[in-house]
C-alpha positions as CSV (number, residue, x, y, z in Angstrom):
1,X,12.5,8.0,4.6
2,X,15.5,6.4,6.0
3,X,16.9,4.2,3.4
4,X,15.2,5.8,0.4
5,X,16.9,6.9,-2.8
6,X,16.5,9.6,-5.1
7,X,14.7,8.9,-8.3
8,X,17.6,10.1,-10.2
9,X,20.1,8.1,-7.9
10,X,18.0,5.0,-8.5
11,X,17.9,5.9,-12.6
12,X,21.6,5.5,-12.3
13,X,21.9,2.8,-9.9
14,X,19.7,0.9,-12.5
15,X,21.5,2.1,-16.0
16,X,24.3,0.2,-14.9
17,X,22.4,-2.9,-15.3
18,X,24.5,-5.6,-17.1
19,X,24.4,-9.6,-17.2
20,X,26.7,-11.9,-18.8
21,X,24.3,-13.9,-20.6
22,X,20.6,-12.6,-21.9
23,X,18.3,-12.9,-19.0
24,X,15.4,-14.5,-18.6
25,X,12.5,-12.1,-16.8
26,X,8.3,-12.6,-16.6
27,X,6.2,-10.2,-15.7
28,X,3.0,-11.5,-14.8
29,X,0.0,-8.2,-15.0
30,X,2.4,-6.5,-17.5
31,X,-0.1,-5.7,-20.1
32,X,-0.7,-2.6,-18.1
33,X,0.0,-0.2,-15.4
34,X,3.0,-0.8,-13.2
35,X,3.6,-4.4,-14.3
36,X,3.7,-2.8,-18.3
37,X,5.8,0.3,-17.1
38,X,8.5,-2.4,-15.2
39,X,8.5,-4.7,-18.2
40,X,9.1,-1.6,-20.4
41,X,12.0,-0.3,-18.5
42,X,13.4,-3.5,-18.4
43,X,14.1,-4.1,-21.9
44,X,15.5,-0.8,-22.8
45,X,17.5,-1.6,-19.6
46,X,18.7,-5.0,-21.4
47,X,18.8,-3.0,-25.0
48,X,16.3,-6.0,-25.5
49,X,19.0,-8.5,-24.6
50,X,16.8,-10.6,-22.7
51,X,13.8,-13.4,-22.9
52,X,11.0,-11.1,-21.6
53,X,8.0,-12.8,-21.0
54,X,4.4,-10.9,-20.2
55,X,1.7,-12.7,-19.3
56,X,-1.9,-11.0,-19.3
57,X,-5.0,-11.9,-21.0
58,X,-4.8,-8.9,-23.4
59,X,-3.0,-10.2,-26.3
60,X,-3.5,-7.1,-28.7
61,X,-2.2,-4.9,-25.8
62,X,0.8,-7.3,-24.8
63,X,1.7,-6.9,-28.7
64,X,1.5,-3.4,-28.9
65,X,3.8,-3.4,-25.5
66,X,6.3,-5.7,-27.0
67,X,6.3,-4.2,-30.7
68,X,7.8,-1.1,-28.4
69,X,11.0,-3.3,-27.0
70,X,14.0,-2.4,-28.1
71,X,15.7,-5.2,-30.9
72,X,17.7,-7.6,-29.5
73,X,21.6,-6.8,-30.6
74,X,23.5,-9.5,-28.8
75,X,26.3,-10.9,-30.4
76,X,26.8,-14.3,-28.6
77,X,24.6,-16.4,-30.8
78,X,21.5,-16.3,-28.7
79,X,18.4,-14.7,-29.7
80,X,16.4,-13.6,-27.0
81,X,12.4,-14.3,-26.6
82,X,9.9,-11.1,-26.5
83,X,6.4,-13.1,-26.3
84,X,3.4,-13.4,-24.5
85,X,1.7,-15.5,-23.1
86,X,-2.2,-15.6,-22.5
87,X,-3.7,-16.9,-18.9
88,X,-6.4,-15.4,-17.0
89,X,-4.6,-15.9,-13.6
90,X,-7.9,-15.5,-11.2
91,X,-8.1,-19.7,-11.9
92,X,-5.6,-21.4,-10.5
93,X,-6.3,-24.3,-13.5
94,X,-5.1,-21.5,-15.6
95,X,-1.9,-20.8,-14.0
96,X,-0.9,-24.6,-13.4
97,X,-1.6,-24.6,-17.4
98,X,0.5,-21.8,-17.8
99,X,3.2,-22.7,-15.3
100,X,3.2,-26.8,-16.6
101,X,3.9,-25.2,-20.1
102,X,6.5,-22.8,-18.8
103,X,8.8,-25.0,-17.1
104,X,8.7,-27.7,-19.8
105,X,10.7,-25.2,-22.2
106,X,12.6,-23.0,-20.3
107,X,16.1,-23.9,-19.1
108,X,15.9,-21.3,-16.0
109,X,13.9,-18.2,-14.6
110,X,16.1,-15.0,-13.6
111,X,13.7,-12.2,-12.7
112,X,9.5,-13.1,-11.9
113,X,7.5,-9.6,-11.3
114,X,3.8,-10.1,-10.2
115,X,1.1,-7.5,-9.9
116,X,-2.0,-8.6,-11.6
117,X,-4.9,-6.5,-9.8
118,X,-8.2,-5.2,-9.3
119,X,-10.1,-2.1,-8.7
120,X,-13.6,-2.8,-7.4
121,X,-16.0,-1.8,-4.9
122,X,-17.9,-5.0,-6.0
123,X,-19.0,-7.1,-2.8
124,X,-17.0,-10.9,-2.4
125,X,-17.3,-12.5,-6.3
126,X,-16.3,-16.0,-6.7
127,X,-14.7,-17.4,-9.5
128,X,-15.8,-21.0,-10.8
129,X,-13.3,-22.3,-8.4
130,X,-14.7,-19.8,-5.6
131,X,-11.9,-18.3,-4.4
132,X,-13.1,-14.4,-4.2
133,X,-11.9,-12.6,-7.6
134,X,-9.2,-9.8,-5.7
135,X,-7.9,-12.4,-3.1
136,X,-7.2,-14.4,-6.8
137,X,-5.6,-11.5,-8.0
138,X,-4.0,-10.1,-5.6
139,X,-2.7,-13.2,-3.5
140,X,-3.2,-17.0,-4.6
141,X,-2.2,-16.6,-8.1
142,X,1.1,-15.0,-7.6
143,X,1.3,-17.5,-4.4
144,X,1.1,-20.6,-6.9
145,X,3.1,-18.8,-10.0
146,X,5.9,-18.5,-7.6
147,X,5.4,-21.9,-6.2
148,X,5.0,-23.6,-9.5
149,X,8.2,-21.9,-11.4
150,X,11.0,-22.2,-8.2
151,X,12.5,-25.0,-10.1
152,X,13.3,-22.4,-12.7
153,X,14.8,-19.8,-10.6
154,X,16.8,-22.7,-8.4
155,X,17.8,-23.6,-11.8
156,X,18.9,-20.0,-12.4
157,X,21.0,-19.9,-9.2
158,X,22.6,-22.8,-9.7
159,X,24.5,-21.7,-12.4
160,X,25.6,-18.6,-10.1
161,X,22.8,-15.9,-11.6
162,X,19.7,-14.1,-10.8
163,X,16.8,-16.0,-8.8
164,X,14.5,-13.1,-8.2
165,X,11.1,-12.7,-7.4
166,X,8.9,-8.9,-6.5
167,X,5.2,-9.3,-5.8
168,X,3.8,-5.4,-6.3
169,X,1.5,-4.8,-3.6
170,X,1.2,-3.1,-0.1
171,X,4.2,-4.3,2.0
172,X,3.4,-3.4,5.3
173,X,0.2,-2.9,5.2
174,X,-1.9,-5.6,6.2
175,X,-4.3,-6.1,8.7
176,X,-6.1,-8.6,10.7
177,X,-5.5,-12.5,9.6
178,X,-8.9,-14.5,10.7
179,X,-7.0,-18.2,11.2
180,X,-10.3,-19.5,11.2
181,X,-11.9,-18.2,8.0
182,X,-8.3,-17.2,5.8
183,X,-10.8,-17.6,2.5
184,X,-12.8,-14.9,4.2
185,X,-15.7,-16.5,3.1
186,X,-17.5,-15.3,6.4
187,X,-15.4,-12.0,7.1
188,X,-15.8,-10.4,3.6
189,X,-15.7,-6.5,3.1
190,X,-13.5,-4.4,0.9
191,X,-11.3,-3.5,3.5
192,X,-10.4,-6.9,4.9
193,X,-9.7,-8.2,1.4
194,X,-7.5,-5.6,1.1
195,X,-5.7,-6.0,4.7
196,X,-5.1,-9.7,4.0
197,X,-4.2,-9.2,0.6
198,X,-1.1,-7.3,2.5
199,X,-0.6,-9.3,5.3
200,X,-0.6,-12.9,3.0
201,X,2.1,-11.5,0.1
202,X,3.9,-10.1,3.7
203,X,4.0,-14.1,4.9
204,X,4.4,-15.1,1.3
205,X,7.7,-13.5,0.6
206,X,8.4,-14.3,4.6
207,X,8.0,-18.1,4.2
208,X,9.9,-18.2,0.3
209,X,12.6,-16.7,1.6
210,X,13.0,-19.2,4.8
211,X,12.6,-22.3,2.9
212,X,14.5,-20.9,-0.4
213,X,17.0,-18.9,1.5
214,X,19.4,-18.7,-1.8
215,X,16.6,-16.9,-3.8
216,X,15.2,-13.2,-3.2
217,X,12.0,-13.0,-2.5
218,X,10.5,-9.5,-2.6
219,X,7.3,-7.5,-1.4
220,X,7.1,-4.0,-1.9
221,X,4.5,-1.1,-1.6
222,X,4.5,0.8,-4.8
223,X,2.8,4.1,-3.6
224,X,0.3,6.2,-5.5
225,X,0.9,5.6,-9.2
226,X,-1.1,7.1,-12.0
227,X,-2.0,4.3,-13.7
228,X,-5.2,3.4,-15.7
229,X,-6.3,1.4,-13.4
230,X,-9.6,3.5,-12.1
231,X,-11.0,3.8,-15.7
232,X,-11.5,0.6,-16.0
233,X,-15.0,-0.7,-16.9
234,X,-15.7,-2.6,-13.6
235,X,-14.8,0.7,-11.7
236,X,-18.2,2.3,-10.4
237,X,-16.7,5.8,-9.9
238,X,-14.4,5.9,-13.3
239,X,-16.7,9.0,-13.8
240,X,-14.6,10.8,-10.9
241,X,-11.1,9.3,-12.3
242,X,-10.3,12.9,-13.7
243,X,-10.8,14.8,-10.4
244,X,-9.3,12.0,-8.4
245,X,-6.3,12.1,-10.3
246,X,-5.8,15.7,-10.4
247,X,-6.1,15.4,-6.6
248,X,-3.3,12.8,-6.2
249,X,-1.1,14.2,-9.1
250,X,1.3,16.1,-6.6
251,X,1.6,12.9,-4.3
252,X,1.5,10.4,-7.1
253,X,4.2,8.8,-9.3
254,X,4.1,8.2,-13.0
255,X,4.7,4.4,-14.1
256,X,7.5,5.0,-15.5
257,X,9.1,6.8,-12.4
258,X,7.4,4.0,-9.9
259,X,9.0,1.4,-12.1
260,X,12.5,2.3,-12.0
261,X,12.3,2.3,-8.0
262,X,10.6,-0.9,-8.2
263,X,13.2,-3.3,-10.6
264,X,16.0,-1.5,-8.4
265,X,14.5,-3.0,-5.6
266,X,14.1,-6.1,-7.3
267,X,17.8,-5.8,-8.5
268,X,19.3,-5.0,-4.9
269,X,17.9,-8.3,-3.3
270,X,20.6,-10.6,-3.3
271,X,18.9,-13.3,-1.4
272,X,16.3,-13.6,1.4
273,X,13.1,-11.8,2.2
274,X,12.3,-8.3,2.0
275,X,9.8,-6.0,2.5
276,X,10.2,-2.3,0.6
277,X,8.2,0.8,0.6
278,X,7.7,3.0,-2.2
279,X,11.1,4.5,-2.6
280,X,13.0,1.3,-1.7
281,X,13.4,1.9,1.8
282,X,13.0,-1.5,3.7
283,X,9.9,-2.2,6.1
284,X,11.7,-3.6,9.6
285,X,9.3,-2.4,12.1
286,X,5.7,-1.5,11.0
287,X,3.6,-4.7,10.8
288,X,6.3,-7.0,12.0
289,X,6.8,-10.1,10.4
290,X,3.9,-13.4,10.7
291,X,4.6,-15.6,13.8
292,X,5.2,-19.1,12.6
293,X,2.1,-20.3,13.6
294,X,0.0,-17.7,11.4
295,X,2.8,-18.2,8.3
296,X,2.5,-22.1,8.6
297,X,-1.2,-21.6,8.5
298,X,-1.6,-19.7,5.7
299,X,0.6,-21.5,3.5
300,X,-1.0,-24.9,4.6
301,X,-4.0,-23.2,3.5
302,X,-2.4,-21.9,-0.1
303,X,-1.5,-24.9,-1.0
304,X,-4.9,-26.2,0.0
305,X,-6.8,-23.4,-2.2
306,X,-4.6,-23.6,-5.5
307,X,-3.6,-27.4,-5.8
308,X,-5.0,-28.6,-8.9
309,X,-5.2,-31.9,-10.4
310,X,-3.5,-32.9,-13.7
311,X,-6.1,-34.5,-16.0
C-alpha cells in the first residue's frame, strides 16, 4: 500500500509524541472498541499529561477506562482533566447540550476523535427527532460535534498548537448520494446507509477543511478490527461472533494495533483534508472527492437536520 507504514514504524513514529503544554483531546465513542483503544493509547502516550475527555453514555465503563490512565506527573502547575462526560449522541438536543456545556469551560480543543457506531441489521429506526439511528451515529452527530466545538480548536490554533479532528469510519468508501432524499427516508436499506454514511464523513471532512483550512480535518478507514462490537445485544447474529471472528483473525487488527495507526494519522495532519486507509496511506483516487454541488448540498442539509433551538 503505497504510503503505508509499518506497525512498528508507526509505534515509534508515535512514542515521540511530545507537546509543550498538557493537551486537551475528546474522544467521542471511547467507552469501547476503537474509540476506547485510541483514548487509551493516548494517555500512556501523554504519561497522562493531558485533559482527556470521553464521551459515551456508559458511565461505569468510561470509569473503569479512565481509572486505567496513567497519573498525571507534570510539573508546570497544571493538573490535567481525565473525565467523562455522559450524552447519548443519536439526538442532536443531546449533543448541543453537551457541546453548549463544553465550550462554556474550556479554554481550547487540541485533538477531537469521533467513532460512535452501530452494528445492526435492524431496518431504518428513527429516533424521537427521526433522523434514522446509524445515519445519527455514524454521520450527523459527529457532523454537529465538530461543528459545534470549532471555536475550541480555532482557539487552539491560534495560540500556535494542535486543531485536529479524525472521524473513524470508511474513507473511501461511499456509494451513491440520492440529492433528493439525503435523509434516506425513501431509499432505506442497510447498504445505502452504509454507502452514505461514507460518502457524507468523505464531504464532511472535504468541506471542514475548505472553509477551516488552518485546522486538520481527518477521515480514515480503520480496517477489520476485533472489537466487541458484534456481541452486542442489538446484534441478531452475536451467536456467530465466535466463528466470525476466528475467520477474520488473520486479516483483522487488534484495537490496540488499529489505534496506534489511527492517532498517527491524526498526528501527521497538519492542516487541510484528508482521507486515510487502514494503515495511513492517503485515499487520492478511489471515490474522488464530492463536486461542490453535492458537498454544498449536503451540508445545507446537515445543518438543516441537527439545528436545535435553545430553550
Amino acid at each position: 500500500m503505497p504510503g503505508s507504514m509499518t506497525l512498528s514504524a508507526v509505534r515509534s513514529a508515535n512514542a515521540t509524541f511530545t507537546r509543550s503544554s498538557p493537551p486537551v483531546a475528546m474522544f467521542v465513542g471511547g467507552t469501547s472498541g476503537i474509540g476506547q483503544a485510541m483514548a487509551t493509547a493516548f494517555a500512556k502516550l501523554t504519561k497522562g499529561n493531558a485533559h482527556i475527555i470521553i464521551c459515551g453514555r456508559n458511565r461505569a465503563a468510561a470509569e473503569s477506562i479512565i481509572a486505567s490512565f496513567p497519573k498525571y506527573t507534570t510539573d508546570q502547575g497544571i493538573q490535567p482533566l481525565h473525565e467523562f462526560v455522559q450524552c447519548d449522541v443519536t439526538l442532536m438536543k443531546n449533543v448541543h447540550s453537551m457541546t453548549r456545556g463544553l465550550l462554556s469551560r474550556l479554554p481550547k480543543l487540541n485533538f477531537l476523535v469521533l467513532s460512535p457506531g452501530i452494528l445492526t441489521l435492524k431496518g431504518r429506526d428513527e429516533t424521537d427527532e427521526g433522523i434514522d439511528r446509524k445515519l445519527a451515529l455514524h454521520y450527523y452527530a459527529r457532523w454537529k460535534i465538530t461543528n459545534d466545538l470549532l471555536p475550541l480548536l480555532r482557539k487552539a490554533k491560534d495560540v500556535g498548537e494542535d486543531a485536529k479532528m479524525i472521524t473513524v469510519l470508511g474513507a473511501g468508501y461511499g456509494g451513491k448520494v440520492y440529492l433528493d432524499d439525503l435523509g434516506l427516508k425513501s431509499n432505506y436499506s442497510l447498504a445505502n446507509a452504509g454507502n452514505v454514511g461514507c460518502s457524507y464523513n468523505d464531504m464532511m471532512v472535504q468541506e471542514f477543511g475548505i472553509r477551516e483550512p488552518d485546522i486538520a480535518f481527518t477521515h480514515i478507514n480503520p480496517g477489520a478490527v476485533r472489537t466487541s462490537i458484534m456481541q452486542a445485544s442489538h446484534w441478531p447474529l452475536r451467536q456467530l461472533a465466535p466463528i466470525l471472528a476466528i475467520l477474520i483473525y488473520p486479516l483483522s487488527l487488534s484495537p490496540e494495533d488499529c489505534a496506534e495507526y489511527m492517532l498517527h494519522a491524526l498526528f501527521e495532519g497538519n492542516k487541510g483534508a484528508f482521507r486515510r486507509g487502514s494503515r495511513g496511506e492517503l485515499i487520492t483516487t478511489e471515490n474522488a472527492w464530492a463536486n461542490e454541488e453535492t458537498r454544498k448540498k449536503v451540508w445545507e442539509h446537515s445543518i438543516e437536520v441537527t439545528s436545535v433551538t435553545d430553550v
